[in-house]
SERO-4910 file (N, C-alpha, C, O; in steps of 0.05 Angstrom, whole numbers):
BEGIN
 pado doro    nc1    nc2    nc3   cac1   cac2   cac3    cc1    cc2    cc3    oc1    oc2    oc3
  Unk    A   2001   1922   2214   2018   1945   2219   2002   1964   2237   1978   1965   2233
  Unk    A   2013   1979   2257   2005   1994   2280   2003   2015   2260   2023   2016   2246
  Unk    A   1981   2034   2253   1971   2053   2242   1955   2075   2255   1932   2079   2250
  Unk    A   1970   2091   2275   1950   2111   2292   1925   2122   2265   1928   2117   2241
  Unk    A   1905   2137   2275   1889   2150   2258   1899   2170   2238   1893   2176   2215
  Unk    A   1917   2182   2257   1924   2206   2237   1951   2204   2220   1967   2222   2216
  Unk    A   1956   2175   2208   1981   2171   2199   1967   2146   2175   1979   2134   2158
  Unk    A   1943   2146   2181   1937   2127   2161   1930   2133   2127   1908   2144   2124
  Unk    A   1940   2128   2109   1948   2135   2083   1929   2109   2059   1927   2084   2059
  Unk    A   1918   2130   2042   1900   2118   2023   1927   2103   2015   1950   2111   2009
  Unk    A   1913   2073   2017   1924   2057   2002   1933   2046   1979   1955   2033   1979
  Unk    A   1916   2049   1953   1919   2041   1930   1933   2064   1919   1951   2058   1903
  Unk    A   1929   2087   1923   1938   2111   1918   1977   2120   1921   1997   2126   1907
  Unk    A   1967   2115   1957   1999   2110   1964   2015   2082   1951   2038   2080   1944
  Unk    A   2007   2074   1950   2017   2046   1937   2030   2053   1907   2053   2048   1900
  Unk    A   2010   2065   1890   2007   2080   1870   2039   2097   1865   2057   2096   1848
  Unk    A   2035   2108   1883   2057   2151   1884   2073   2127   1887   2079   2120   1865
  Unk    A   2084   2108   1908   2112   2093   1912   2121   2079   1895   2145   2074   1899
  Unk    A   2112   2069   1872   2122   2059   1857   2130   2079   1834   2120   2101   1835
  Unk    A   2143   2076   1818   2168   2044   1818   2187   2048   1831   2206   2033   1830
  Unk    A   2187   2068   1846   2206   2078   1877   2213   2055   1904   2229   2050   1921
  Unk    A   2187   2046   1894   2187   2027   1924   2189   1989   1919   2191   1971   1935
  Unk    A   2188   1990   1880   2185   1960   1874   2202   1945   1879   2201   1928   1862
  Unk    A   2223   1939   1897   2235   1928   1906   2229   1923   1933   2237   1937   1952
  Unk    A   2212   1897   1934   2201   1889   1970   2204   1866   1978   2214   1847   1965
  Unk    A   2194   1866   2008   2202   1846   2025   2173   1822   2020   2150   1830   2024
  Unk    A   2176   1802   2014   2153   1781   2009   2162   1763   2042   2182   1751   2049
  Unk    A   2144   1768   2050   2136   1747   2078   2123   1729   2082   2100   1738   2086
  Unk    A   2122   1703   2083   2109   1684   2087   2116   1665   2119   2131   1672   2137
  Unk    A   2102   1643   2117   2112   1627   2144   2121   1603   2132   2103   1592   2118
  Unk    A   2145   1591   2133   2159   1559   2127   2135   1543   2144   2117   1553   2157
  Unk    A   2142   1513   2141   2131   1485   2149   2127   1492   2180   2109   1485   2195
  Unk    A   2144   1504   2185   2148   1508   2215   2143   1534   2228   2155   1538   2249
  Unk    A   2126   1550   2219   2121   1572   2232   2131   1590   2232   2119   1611   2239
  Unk    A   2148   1591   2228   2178   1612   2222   2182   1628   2204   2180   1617   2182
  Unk    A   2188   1654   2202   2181   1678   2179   2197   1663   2163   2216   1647   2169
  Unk    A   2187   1672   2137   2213   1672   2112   2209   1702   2092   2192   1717   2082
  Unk    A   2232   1700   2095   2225   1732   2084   2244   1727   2052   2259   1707   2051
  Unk    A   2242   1743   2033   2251   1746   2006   2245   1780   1999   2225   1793   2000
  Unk    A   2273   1786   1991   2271   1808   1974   2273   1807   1948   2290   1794   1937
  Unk    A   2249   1824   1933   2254   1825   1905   2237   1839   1892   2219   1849   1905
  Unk    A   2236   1845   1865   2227   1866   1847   2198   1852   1848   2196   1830   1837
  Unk    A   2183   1860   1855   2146   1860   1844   2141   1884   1823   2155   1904   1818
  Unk    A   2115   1875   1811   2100   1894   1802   2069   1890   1804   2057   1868   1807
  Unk    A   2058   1916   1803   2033   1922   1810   2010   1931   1804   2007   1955   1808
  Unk    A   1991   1918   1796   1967   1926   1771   1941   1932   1794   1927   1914   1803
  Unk    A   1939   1954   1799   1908   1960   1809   1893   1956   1793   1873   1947   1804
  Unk    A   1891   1958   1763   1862   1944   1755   1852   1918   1757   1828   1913   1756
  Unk    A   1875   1897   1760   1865   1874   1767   1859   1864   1778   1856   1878   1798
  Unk    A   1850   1832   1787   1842   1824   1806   1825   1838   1823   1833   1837   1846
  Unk    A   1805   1851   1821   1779   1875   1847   1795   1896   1850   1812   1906   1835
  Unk    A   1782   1903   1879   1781   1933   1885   1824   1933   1896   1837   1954   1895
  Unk    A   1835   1911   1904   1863   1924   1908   1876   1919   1894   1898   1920   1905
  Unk    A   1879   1909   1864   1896   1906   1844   1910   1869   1865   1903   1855   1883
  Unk    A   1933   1871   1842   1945   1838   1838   1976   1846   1838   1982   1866   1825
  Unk    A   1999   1832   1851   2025   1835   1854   2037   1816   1839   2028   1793   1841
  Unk    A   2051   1819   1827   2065   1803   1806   2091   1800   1815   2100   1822   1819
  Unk    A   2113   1778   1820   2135   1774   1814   2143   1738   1811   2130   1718   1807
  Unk    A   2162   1741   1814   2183   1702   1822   2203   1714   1840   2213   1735   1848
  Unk    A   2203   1676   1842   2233   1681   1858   2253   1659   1841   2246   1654   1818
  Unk    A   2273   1650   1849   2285   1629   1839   2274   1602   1849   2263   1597   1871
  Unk    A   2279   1588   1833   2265   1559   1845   2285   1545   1866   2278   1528   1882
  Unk    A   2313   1554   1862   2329   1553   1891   2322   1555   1915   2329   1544   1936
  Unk    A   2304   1576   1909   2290   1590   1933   2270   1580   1947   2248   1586   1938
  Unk    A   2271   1562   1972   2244   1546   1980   2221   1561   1977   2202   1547   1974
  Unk    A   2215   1591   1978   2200   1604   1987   2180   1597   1973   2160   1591   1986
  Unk    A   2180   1596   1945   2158   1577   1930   2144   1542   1938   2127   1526   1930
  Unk    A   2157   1544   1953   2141   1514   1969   2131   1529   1992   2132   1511   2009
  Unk    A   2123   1545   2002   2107   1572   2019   2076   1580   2003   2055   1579   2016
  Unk    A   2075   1586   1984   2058   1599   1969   2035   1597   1971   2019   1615   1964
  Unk    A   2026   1573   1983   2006   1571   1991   1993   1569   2018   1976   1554   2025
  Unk    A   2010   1598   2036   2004   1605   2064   2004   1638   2055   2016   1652   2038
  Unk    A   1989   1642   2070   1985   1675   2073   2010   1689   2065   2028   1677   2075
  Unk    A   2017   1705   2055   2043   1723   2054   2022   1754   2057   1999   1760   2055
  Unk    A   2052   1769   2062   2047   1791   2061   2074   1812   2051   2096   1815   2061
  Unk    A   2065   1822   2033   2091   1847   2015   2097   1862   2024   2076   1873   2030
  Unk    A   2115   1874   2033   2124   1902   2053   2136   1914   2021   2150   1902   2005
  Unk    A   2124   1946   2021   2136   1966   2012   2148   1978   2025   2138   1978   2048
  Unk    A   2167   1990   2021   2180   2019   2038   2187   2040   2022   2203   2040   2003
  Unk    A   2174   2059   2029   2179   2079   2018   2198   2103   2030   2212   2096   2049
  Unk    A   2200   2123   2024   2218   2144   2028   2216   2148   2065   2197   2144   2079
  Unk    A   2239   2156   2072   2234   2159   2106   2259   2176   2114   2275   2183   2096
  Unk    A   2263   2180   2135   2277   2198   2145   2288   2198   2166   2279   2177   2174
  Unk    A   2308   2209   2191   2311   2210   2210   2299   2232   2221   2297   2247   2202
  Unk    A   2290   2241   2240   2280   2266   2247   2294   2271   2282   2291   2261   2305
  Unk    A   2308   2291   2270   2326   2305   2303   2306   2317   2316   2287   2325   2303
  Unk    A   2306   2321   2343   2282   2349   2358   2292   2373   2340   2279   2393   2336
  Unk    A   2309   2368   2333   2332   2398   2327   2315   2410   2300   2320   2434   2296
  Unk    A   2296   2397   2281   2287   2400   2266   2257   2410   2268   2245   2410   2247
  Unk    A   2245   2420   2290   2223   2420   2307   2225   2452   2312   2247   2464   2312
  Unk    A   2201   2463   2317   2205   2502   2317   2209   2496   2347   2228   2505   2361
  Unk    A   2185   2474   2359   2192   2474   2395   2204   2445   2401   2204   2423   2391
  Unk    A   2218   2460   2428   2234   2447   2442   2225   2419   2465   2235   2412   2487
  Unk    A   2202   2408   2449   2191   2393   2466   2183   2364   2454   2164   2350   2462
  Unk    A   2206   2356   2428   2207   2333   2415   2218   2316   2416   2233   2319   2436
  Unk    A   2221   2295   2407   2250   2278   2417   2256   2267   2392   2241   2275   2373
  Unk    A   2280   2246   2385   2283   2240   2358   2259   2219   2352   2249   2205   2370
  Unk    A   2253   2219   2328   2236   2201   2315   2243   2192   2286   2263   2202   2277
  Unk    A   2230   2176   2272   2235   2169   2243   2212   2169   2229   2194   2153   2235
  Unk    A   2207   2189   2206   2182   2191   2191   2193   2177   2172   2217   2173   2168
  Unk    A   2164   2164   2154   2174   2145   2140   2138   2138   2121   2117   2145   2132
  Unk    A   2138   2126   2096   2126   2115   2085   2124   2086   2075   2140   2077   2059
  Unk    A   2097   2065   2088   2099   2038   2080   2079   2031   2077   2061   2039   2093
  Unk    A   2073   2013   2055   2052   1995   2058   2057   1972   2051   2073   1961   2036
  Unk    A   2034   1961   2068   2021   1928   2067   2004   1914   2047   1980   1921   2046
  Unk    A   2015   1893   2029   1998   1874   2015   1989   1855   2025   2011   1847   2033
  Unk    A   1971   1837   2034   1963   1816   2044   1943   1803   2020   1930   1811   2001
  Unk    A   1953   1774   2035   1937   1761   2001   1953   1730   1996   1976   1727   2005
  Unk    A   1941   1711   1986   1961   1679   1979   1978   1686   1959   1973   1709   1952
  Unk    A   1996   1675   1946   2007   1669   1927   1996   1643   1909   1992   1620   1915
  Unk    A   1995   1654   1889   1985   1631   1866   2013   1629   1842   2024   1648   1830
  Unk    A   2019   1600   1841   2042   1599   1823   2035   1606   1801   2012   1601   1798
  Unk    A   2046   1616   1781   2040   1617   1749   2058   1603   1736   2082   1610   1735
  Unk    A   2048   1581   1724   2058   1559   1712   2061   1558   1682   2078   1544   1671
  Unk    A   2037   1579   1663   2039   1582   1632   2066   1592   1622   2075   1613   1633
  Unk    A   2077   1584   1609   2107   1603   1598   2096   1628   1587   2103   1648   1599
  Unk    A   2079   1631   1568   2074   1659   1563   2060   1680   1582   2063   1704   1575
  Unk    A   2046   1675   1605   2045   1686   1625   2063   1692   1650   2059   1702   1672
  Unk    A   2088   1682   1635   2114   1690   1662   2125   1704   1649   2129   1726   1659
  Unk    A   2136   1697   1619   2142   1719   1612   2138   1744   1604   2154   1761   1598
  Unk    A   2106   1746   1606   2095   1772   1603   2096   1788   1634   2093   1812   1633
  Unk    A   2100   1779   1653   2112   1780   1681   2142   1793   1679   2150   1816   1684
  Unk    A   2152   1773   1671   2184   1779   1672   2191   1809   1651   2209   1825   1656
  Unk    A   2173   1808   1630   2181   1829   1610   2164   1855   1619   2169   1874   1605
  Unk    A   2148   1859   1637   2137   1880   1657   2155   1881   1671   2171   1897   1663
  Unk    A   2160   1872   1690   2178   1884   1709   2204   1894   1700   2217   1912   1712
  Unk    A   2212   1882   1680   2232   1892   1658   2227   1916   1654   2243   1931   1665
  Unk    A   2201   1928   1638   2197   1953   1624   2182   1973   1640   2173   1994   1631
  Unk    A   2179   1962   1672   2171   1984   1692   2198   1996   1702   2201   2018   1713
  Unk    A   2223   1973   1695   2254   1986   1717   2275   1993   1696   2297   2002   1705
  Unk    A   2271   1987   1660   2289   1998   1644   2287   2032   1645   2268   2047   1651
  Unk    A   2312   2038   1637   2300   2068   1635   2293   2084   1602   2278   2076   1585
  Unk    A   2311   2109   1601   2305   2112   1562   2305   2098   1549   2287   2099   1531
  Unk    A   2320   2080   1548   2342   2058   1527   2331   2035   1541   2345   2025   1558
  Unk    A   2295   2021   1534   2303   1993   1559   2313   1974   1540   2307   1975   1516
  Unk    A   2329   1956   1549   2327   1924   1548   2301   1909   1540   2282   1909   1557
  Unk    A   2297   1898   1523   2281   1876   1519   2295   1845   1520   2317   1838   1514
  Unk    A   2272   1828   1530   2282   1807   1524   2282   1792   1501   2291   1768   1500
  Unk    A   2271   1806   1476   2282   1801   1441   2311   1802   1442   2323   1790   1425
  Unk    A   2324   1814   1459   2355   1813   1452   2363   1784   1469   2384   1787   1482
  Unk    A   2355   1764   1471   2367   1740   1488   2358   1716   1466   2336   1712   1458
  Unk    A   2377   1706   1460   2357   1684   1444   2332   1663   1462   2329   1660   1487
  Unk    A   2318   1651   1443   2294   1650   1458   2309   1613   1474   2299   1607   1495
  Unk    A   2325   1598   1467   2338   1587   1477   2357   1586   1502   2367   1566   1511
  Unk    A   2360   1609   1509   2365   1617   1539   2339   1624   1555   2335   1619   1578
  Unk    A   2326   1634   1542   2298   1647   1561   2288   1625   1566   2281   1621   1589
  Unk    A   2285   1607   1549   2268   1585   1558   2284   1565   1589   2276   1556   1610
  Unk    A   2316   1567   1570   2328   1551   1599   2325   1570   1629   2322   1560   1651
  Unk    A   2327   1603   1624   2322   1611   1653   2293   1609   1657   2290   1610   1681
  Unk    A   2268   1607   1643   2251   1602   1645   2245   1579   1674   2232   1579   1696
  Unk    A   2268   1555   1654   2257   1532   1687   2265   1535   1714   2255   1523   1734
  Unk    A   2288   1553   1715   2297   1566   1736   2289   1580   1760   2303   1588   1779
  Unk    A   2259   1582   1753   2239   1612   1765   2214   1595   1776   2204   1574   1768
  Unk    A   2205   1614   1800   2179   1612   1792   2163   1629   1794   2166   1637   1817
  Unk    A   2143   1645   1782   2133   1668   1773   2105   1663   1793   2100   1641   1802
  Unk    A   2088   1686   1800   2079   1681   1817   2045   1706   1818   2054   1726   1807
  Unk    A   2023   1711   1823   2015   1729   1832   1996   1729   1847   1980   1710   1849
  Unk    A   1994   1755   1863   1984   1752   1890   1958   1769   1885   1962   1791   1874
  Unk    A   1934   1762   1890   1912   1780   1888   1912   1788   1916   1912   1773   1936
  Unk    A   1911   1814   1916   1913   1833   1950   1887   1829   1949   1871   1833   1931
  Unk    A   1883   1818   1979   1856   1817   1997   1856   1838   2017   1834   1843   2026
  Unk    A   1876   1851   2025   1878   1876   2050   1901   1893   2037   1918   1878   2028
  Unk    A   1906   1917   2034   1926   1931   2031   1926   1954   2061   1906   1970   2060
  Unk    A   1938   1957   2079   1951   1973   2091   1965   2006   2083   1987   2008   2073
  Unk    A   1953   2024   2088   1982   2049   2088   1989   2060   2109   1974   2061   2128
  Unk    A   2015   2073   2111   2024   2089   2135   2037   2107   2118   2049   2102   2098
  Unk    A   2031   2134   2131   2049   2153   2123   2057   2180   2142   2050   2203   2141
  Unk    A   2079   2164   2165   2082   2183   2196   2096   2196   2179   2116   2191   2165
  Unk    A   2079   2222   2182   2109   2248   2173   2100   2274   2191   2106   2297   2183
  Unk    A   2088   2270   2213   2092   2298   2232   2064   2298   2227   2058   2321   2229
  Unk    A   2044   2286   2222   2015   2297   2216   2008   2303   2251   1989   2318   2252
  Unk    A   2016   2298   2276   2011   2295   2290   2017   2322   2312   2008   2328   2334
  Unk    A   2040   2334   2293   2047   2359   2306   2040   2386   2300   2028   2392   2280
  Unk    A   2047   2403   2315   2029   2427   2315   2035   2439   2280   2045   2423   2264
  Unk    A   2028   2464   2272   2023   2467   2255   2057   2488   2244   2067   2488   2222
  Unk    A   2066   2502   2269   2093   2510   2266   2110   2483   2268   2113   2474   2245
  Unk    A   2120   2469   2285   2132   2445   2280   2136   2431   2248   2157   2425   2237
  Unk    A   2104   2429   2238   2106   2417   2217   2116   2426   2191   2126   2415   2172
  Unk    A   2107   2458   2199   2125   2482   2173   2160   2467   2175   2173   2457   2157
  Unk    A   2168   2471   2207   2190   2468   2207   2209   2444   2203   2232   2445   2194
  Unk    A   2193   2421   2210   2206   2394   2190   2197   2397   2169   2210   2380   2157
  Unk    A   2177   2410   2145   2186   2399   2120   2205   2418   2108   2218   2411   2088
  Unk    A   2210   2446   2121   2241   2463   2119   2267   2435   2113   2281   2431   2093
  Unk    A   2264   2421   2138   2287   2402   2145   2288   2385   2123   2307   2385   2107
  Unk    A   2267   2370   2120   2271   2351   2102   2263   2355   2080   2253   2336   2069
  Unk    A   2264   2380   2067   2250   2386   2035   2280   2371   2022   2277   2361   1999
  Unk    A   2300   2369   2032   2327   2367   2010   2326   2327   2007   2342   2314   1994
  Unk    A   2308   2319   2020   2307   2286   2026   2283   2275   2010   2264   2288   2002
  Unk    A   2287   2257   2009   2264   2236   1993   2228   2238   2004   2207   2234   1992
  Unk    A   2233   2246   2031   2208   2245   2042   2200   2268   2037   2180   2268   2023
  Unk    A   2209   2292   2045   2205   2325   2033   2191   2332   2007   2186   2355   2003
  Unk    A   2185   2314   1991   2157   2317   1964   2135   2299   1975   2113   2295   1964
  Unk    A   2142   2291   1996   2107   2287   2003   2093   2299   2020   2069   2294   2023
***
């Protein structure tokens, strides 16, 4: 990812603040043939594990070729909060439109996880990172269905070797400008950072 200097964002950290805001991402890999394959879906994300950038946890469906991939480079796109930005939002008249925005990059292989009690300790995390007051457990399914969606999946995690941050939000403009977009966008998702 193209990261000027003054837009580049602690990683583990930012990674950190976006979640569980942002756990819904783009998994990228390359097919047989060179060719992106992209998959969206719920990860989750443990900085204590695996070293210094934590370990990404999710599956996909076994429908899903993307698990015959796994063992080529991928890379996780987060996205975080972003914005449109008018000149009109600028104290001077010397802007043009742009889009501020927050993302980061996981880089790293995929390793299948094959133990049943290690997927479902997977599956019941990402469960109890996205339930809210009242979560869902999977004690309420009998264990006779879990096991059949069990063969259904394949569970997966990625130890990050590179993490990436970006966080363009005007760091680049003068110091009135910048009062005056976060005026603009205090009422938007990006306006608390």
């Amino acid at each position: 990812m193209y990261i000027p200097p003054h837009f580049k964002a602690s990683e583990v950290d930012t990674l950190r603040k976006l979640l569980p805001m942002a756990s819904f991402a783009t998994l990228v890999s390359t097919d047989d043939d060179g060719l992106p394959y992209a998959t969206h879906l719920p990860v989750s994300f443990d900085a204590a594990a695996g070293g210094e950038c934590g370990v990404i946890y999710g599956h996909v469906s076994r429908a899903n070729s993307h698990h015959h991939f796994f063992h080529k480079p991928a890379l996780i796109i987060f996205s975080g909060p972003h914005a449109y930005v008018s000149p009109r939002d600028y104290a001077s008249d010397i802007n043009v439109p742009t889009w501020n925005y927050i993302a980061v990059h996981a880089y790293g292989s995929l390793t299948p996880i094959d133990d049943a009690d290690r997927v479902k300790e997977v599956l019941a995390t990402l469960t109890r990172e996205n339930e809210g007051d009242n979560p869902w457990t999977m004690a309420e399914v009998d264990e006779k269905r879990i096991q059949g969606l069990l063969k259904g999946i394949v569970a997966f995690e990625m130890k990050i070797e590179r993490l990436e941050a970006k966080a363009k939000l005007g760091q680049n403009k003068s110091a009135e400008d910048r009062r005056a977009l976060h005026n603009a966008l205090k009422e938007t998702d990006i306006g608390s950072w």
